[in-house]
N, C-alpha and C positions, 0 to 999 in steps of 0.2 A: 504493500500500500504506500510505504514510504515513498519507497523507489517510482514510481506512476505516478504520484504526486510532482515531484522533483522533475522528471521530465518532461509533464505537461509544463510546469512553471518555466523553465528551460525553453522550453520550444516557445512559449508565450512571450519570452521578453525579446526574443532571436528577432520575433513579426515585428515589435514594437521598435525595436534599435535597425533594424534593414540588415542587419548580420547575423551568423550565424559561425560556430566554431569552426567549423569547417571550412569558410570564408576566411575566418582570420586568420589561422594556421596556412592558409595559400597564398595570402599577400605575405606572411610573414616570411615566405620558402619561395616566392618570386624573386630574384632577381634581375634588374637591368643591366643590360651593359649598350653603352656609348662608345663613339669614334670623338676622336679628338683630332684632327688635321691641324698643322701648323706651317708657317710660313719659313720654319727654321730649318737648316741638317739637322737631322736625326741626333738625340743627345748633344747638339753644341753646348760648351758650357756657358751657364748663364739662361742665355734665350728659350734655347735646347731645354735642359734639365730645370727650366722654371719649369714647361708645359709639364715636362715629366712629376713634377713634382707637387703640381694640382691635381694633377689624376691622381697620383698615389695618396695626396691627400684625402680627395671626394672618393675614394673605396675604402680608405681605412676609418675614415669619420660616417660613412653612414654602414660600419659593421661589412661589408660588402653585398649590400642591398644593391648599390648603381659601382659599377665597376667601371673603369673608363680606361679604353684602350689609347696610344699615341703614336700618330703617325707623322712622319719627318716629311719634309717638302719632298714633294714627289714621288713618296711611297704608295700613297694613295690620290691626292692629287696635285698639280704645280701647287707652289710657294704661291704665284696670285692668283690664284683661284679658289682659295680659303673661305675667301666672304662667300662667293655664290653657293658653295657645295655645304657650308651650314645651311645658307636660308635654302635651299633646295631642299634639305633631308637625308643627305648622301652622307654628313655625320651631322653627330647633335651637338660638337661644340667647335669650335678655332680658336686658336692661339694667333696674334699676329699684333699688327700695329695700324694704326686706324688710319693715317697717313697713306699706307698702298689704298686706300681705296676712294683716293679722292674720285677718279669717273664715275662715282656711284654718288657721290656728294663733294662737291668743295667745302662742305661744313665738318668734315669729319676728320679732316687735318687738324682741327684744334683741338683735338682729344687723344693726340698721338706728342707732337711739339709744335712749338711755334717759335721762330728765329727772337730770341730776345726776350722770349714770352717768360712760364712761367720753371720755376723750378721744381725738383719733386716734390719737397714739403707744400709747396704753394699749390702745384696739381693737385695732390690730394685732396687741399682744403676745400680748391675749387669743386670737384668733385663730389663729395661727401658733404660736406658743408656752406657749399656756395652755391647749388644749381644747375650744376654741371651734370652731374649725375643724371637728370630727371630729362635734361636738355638731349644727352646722349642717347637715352632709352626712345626719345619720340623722332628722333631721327633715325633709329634702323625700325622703326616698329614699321612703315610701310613695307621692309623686307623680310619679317620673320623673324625681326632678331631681337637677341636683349644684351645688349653690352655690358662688360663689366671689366674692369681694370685690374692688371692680373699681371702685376711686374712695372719695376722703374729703373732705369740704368744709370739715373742723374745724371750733372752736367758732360757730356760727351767728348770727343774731341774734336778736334775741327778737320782732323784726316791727315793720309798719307798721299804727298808731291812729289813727283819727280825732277821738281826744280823749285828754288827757291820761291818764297812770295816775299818782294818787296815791295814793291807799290801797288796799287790798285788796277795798271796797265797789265800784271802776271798775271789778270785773272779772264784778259780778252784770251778766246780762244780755246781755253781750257776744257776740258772734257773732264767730267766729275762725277762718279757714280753719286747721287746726291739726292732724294726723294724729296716730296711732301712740296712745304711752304719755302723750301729753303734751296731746293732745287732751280724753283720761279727766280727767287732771287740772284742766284748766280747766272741764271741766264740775263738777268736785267743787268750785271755787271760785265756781259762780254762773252759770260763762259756758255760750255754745252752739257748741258744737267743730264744724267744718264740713270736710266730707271734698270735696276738690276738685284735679284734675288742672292741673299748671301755667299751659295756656293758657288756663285759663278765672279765673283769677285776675285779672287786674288790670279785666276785667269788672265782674266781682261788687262789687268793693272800691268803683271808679268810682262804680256805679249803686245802692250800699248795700245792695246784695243781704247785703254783711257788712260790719263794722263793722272791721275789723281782720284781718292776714294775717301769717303767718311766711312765709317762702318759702326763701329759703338766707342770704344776708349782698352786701354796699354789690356784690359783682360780680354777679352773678346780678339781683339788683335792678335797679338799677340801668338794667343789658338789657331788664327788661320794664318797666320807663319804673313803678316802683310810689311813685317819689317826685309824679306828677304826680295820684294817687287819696287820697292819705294824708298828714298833716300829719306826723305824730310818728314817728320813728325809735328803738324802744329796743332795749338792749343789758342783760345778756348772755343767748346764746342757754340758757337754765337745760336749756329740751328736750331740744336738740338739740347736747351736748357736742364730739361725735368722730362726724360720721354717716358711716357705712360705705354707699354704694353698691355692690349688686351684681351679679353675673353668672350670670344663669339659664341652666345647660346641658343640653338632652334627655337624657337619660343614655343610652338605648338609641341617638342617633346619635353620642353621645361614645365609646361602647365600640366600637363597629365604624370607629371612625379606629383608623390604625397608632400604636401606641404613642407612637413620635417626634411626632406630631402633635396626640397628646393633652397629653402634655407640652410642646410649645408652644402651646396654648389655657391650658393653667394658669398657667404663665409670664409669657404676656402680659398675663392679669389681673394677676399684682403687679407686672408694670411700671406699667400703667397706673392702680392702686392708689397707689402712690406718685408720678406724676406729677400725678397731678389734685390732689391734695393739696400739692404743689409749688406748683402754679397757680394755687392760692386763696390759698394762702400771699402771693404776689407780686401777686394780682389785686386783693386784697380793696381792702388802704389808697389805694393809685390810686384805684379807684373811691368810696372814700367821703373822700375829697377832693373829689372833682367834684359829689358828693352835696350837701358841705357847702357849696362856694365860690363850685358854677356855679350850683347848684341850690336852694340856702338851707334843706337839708332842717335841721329840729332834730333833733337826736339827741341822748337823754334815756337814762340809766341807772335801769333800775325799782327805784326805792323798794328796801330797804333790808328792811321789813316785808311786803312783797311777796313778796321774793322767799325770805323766810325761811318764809312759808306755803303757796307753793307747794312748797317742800322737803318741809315736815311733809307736804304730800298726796302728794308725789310717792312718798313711802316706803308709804304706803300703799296707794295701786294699785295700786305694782310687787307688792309680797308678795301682794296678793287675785289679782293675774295669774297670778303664780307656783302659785297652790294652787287655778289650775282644771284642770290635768289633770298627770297625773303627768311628760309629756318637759316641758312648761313649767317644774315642779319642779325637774327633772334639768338645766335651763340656769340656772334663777335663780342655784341653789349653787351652779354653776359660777360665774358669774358677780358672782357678791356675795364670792367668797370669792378669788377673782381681783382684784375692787377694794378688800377691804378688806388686800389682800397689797400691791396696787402704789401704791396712795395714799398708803401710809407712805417708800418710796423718792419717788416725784412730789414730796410733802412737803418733803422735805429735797436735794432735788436742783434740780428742775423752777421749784417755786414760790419755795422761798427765793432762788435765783440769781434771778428777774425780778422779788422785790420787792424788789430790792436794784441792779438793772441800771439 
């Protein structure tokens, strides 16, 4: 009598709740698994082993509920072709930099660097606490996406020359592997900005295919051996201030995870947002010791007058950027009115303590 009692009561509350034991023990034995595409080689350090290191995150924090597999540029598809093959389906997330995808938007360059712009502390803010974030989400949302910032390399360098830069005339001519906002710019100064996926880099440089490369700073470098194509190392990164790396997610396979699991896919991206940025932080000077000691790279600071004219161009693109369509507008103000708010604390905070440290 017990027992019949207990599983009418059982079976009664199952109708009332929409579940049933049998129901939760299946979701609880379902596992997901995801593709991960990234616009990196396979394991590079840094870039590479950030993406590696989100998936391993997002399996080991939800128990191995969503398991997330990672594919290097061109294992499963090109390095640029990352954005389409999330919003397509063909995987549910990307790793990459929001800059390769200006022909999908000129607004999406500000959410990767900007010449001059901001730095990684400062991205952050923008992003997390300035509006940035929310700006970002409604500009892939007509593609199926939901962005998320997943890695920062900080202040950059300015690249490897195979002839000196003294004045602003070295820069007619030049051939530069050089993306984004900063690419435009060097073409406004003379030169020929050269759109190219990392592996094919130290190729190109080698065999003169260009004449010059940015690529990230002395760790990343380094790794792709760019001291052995290129004589001159300059500094500072002007392009590429605070570069935000991000996180492409399908949005229609993001919505159909269980809440809890969406909320750890977003999570792990600011862990891993702030670890990689950690990592360059500690990577960089190591390596460009070894650059300097083992390797006898020069490393040159650009001119003075250089860099004071790239500024004047670089204000100029950003604004002609800004006023080709109206959400490019709607991020610039955000964004300009973000830096001309946080550069005044930076100012007096940031800057004056390390030229004084």
């Amino acid at each position: 009598m017990t027992r019949r009692h207990f599983i009418k009561a059982a079976a009664a509350s199952s109708l009332l709740t929409g579940t049933s034991l049998f129901t939760t023990n299946a979701q609880a034995n379902n596992k997901i698994k995801w593709k991960m595409v990234t616009t990196w080689p396979k394991n590079f350090p840094g870039l590479g082993t950030g993406a590696n290191d989100l998936a391993k995150l997002i399996t080991q924090m939800s128990g191995g509920r969503l398991s997330v597999k990672v594919y290097g540029a061109n294992e499963l598809v090109p390095a640029f072709e990352v954005f389409d093959a999330v919003s397509r389906g063909t995987a549910q997330m990307g790793h990459g930099a929001a800059y390769y995808w200006k022909g999908k938007s000129e607004a999406a360059q500000f959410f990767s660097a900007v010449p001059f712009g901001l730095t990684a502390q400062e991205m952050n803010g923008w992003l997390y606490s300035g509006g940035g974030l929310e700006l970002w989400k409604e500009l892939y949302e007509p593609f199926g996406l939901i962005p998320a910032a997943a890695g920062n390399t900080g202040v950059q360098m300015a690249g490897w020359f195979n002839k000196e830069i003294k004045t602003t005339a070295d820069l007619k001519g030049l051939k530069m592997r050089i993306p984004g906002l900063g690419g435009e710019v060097l073409k406004r100064a003379g030169g020929t900005p050269v759109s190219l996926p990392g592996g094919e880099i130290f190729s190109s440089l080698k065999t003169g295919a260009i004449d010059a490369t940015e690529w990230v700073g002395p760790y990343n470098d380094l790794a792709f051996g760019l001291h052995k194509a290129a004589k001159f190392y300059y500094y500072p990164g002007w392009h590429e201030p605070g570069t935000t790396l991000e996180a492409l997610i399908n949005k229609k396979a993001f919505e159909e995870l269980p809440k809890d699991l969406q909320s750890i896919v977003l999570n792990a991206c600011k862990v891993v947002n702030q670890q990689m940025l950690s990592e360059y932080t500690t990577r960089n000077q190591q390596a460009l010791d070894t650059l300097i000691n083992k390797h006898h790279v020069q490393v040159k600071k650009l001119p003075d007058d250089v860099l004071a004219m790239l500024q004047k161009l670089s204000d100029n693109v950003v604004q002609e950027v800004a006023s080709k369509d109206k959400m490019a507008q709607k991020v610039y103000a955000s964004f300009k009115s973000y830096r001309d708010q946080v550069k005044k604390w930076t100012d007096i905070s940031e800057k004056s303590y390390l030229s004084n440290r």
